[in-house]
N, C-alpha and C positions, 0 to 999 in steps of 0.2 A: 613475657616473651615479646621482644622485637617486633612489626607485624611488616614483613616484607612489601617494595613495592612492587614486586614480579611474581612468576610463578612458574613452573615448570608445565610444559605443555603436555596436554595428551598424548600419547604416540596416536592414540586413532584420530584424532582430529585431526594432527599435521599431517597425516596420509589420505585424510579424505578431500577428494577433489572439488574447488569451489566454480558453485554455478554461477554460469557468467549470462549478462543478456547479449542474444543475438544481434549484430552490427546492424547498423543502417546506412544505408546510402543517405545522401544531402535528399535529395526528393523524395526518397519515402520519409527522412525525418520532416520535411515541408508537409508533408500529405497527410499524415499524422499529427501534428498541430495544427494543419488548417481544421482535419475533420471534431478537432475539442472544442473550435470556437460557433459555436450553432447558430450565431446569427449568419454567417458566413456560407455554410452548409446549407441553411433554409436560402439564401441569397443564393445561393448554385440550384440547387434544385429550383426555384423557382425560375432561372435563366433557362434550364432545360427543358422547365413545361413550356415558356412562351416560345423560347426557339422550335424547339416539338411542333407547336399548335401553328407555328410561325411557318413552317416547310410543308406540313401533313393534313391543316384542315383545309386549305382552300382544294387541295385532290379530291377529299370525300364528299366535298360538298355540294351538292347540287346546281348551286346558282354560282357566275361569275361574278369577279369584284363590277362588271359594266354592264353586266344584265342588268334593263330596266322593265319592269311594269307600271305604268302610269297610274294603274288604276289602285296599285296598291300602297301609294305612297304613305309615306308618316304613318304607317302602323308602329303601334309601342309594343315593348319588349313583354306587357301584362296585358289581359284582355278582360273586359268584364261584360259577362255572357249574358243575354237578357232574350228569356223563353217566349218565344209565339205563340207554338205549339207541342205538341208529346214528339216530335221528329225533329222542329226545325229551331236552329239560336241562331241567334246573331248579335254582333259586334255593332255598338253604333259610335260612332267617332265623332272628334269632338268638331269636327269638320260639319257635321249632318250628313253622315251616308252609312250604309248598312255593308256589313261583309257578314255573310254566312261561313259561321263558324261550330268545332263541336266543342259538345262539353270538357272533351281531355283538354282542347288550347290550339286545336287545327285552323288554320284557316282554307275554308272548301272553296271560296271565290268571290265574287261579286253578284250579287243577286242583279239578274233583269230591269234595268231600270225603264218605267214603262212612260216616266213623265217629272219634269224640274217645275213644279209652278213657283220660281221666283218671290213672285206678286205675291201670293197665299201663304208663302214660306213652308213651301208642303212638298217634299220628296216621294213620286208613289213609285214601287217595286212590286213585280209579281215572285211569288215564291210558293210553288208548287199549284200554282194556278189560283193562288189566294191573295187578294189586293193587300199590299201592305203599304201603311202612309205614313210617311214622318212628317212629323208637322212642328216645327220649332219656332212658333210662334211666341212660345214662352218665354223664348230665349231673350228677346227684347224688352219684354215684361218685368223680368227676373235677374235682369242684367244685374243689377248692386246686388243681389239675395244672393252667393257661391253656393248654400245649403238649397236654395227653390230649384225643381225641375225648369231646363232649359227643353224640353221637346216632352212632344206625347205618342205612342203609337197604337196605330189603328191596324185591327186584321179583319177584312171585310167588314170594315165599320164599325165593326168593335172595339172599344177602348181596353188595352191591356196596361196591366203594369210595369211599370220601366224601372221597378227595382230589381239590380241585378242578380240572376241567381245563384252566383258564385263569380269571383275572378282565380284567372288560370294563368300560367305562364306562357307565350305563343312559340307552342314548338314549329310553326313553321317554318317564322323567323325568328331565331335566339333573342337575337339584340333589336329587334324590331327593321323598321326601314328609314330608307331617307325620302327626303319631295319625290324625287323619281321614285321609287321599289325596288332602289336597290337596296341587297341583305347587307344589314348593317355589320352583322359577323364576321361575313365574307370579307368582306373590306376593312374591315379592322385587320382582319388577321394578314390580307394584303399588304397596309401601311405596315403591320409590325415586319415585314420582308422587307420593304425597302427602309424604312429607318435603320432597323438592325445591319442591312447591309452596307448600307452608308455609314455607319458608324465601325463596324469590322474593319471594312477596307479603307475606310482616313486612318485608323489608328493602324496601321499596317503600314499606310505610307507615311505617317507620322514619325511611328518607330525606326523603319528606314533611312528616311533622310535626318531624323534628329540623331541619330545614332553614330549614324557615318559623318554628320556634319561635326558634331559635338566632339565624338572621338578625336576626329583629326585636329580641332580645333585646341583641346586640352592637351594632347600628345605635343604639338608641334612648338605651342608656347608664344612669347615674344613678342614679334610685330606680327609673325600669320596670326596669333588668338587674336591680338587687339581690332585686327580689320575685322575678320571673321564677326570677333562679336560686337564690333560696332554695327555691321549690318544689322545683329540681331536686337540691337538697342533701338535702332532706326524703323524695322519693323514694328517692335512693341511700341514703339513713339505713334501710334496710330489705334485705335481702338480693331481690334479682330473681328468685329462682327462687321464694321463700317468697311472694312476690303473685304470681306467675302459679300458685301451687299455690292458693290462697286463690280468686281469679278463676275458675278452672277447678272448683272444687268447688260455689260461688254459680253460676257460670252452666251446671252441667253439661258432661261432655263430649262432646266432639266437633271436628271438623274447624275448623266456621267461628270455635268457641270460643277453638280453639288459639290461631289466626293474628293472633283479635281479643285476646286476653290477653297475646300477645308483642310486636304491636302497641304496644299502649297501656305497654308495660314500657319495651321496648329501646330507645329514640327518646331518651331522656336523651344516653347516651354521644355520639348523634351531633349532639345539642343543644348540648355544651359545643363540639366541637370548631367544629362551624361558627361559635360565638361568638366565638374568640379567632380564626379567621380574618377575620371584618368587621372585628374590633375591630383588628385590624394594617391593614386593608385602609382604613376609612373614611377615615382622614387624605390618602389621594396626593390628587395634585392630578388624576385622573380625577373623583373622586367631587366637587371644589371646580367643576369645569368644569359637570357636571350640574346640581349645584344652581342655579350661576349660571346656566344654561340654563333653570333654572324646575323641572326635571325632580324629582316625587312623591316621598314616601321609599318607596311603594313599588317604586316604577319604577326608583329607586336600588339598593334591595335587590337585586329579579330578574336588571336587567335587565344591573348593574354589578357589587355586590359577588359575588353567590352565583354566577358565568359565570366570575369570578379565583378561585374555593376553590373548583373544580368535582372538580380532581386529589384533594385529601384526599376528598371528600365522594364519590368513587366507588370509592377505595379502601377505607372506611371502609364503606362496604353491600355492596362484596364480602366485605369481612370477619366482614359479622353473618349474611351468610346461613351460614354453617355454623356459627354460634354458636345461631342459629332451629333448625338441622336439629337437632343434639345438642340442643335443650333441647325439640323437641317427641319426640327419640326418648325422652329421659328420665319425659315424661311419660305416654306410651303406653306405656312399659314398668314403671312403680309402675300403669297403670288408670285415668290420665284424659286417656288421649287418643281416638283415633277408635274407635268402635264397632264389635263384632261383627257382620257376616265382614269388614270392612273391615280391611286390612293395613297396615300401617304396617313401619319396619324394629324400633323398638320394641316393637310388641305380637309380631312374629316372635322376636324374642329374649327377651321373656318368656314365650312361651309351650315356647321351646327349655331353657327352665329344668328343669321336670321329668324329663327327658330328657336330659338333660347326660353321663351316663357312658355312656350307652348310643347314642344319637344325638347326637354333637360339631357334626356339620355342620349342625345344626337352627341352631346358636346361630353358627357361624363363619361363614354365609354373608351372614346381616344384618349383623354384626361387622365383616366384611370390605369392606361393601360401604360401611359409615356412614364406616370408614378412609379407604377412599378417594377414597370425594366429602370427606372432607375436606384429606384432603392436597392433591385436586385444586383447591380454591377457595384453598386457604392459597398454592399455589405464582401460580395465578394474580394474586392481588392482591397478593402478593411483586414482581411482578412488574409488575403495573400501577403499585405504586407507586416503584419505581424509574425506569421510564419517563417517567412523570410529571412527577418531581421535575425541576424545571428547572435545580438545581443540577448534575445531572448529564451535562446534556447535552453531545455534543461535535461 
């Protein structure tokens, strides 16, 4: 027998209703392939802790980014405790001074300082009405030996041991301090406020003028493109960081100088790309139906071409905001960015400079922190633009 290529169908089958999946809108399909790509996702989420930490911890915190205490400078972010007696520890620094501290990682103050003898190399403190002497005589002794005792101490004359009896983390100051006492936390998390905000608000006005400039420039064609983006060949014929240094020196520094000299620089790059998007985009025949329609070139531009190249053009200002952050850290950190007490993550790692072998975490904690708002925006609009890209969808 024959063996047929068909078959007749079930009657139940051609009567039973086929499940279909639920539509999606363009942003919820965006939203749903961002949330598959995890590095992208950990890249958000980690933007939301620093911005979090960036708005909410200098409220809870006790100290200001410009509170100083003198006495407490260059405290480290770890302490290692060393026992007197059954009640009292204390911190000795690598300075030669004692802070009274507890075993959890408090710091309780500055003990009494009752005498400096220079000459003798000998710090004496009273603490609880008991002589206590630091004597770092050794230090001179011992100077080549990193492993030999540099000090010895004395409680009422008595020689104690100076091996530590635990190190602890210093919750009084997270991240320790600076020369002055101020909390290094605090002012970290200050700098992350104004880097982040300087970089928000350039790529905002980046987006802005590169948008509207690019749009009109690809819409219009001809001789208006050719001048237009001869200016913006003329611009790039100059290195961007050499005019925002130039800008920044003419208009003095500071915050709002920053934002407007990055401003008025970075807006090229996103000039051309939105240009070769209209310039692809003018010809479909959406843009033919409008005109026919009567509809403006500018109502053309907004309303049609720049709503189809919205994908690049939000990829592209997630991208410059951490290109803003690193170039206003760059400039706080050569001295023409935001002004004293004002913190920046810049002016914290230039001022972590003279201090560099002796206190590391001065300079690693800005360091650390400028990494990883970066990495965190790079994985994000990695990721926006994946999602985005319509070629990719499935």
């Amino acid at each position: 027998m024959e063996k047929r290529e068909w078959d007749f169908l079930d009657k139940d089958l051609s009567e039973r209703s086929e499940e279909t999946r639920p539509g999606l809108t363009y942003w919820a399909d965006v939203w749903r392939r961002f949330c598959k790509n995890k590095l992208a996702l950990f890249g958000l989420v980690l933007l939301v802790a620093i911005v979090g930490l960036a708005v909410i911890g200098p409220m809870v915190s006790p100290y200001s980014y410009e509170d100083q205490t003198l006495e407490m400078g260059n405290l480290p972010p770890t302490l290692k405790v060393t026992q007197l007696d059954e009640n009292n520890y204390v911190y000795v620094h690598p300075e030669y001074k004692l802070f009274s501290v507890s075993l959890s990682g408090e710091v309780l103050g500055v003990p009494e300082k009752v005498r400096d003898d220079k000459i003798n190399r000998k710090v004496i403190y009273s603490i609880d009405g008991k002589e206590v002497v630091l004597d770092y005589n050794l230090a001179k002794k011992n100077k080549n030996d990193k492993n030999a005792p540099k000090y010895q101490l004395f409680v009422d004359g008595e020689e104690i041991s100076t091996q530590p009896l635990k190190t602890v983390h210093n919750k009084t100051y997270i991240f320790g301090t600076d020369k002055l006492g101020r909390d290094v936390w605090v002012r970290n998390l200050y700098g992350a406020r104004i880097s982040l905000l300087v970089g928000i608000v350039a790529a905002l006005v980046t987006g802005i003028v590169g948008v509207i400039y690019g749009g009109i420039s690809g819409y219009e064609g001809g001789r208006v493109d050719n001048i237009m983006m001869r200016i913006v060949d003329l611009i790039n014929s100059i290195p961007l960081m050499l005019i925002v240094i130039l800008i920044s020196v003419v208009l003095t520094g500071g915050l709002a100088t920053i934002i407007l000299t990055i401003g008025l620089v970075y807006w090229v790059g996103m000039a051309r790309q939105v240009r070769g998007q209209v310039l692809s985009l003018k010809e479909q025949e959406f843009v033919l139906a409008a005109k026919t329609l009567g509809a403006s070139k500018w109502r053309i531009i907004m309303r049609h071409l720049i709503p189809n190249a919205l994908g690049p053009i939000i990829v592209s200002m997630m991208m410059s905001i951490p290109q803003a952050i690193f170039t206003e850290s760059f400039l706080s950190f050569i001295g023409l960015g935001v002004s004293a007490p004002m913190a920046s993550w810049g002016t914290l790692a230039s001022d972590a400079l003279g201090g560099i072998r002796s206190y590391p975490y001065l300079l690693i904690v800005p360091s650390l922190s400028i990494a990883l708002t970066m990495f965190a925006f790079n994985f994000v609009g990695d990721g926006l633009r994946d999602a985005l890209d319509p070629k990719l969808r499935k």
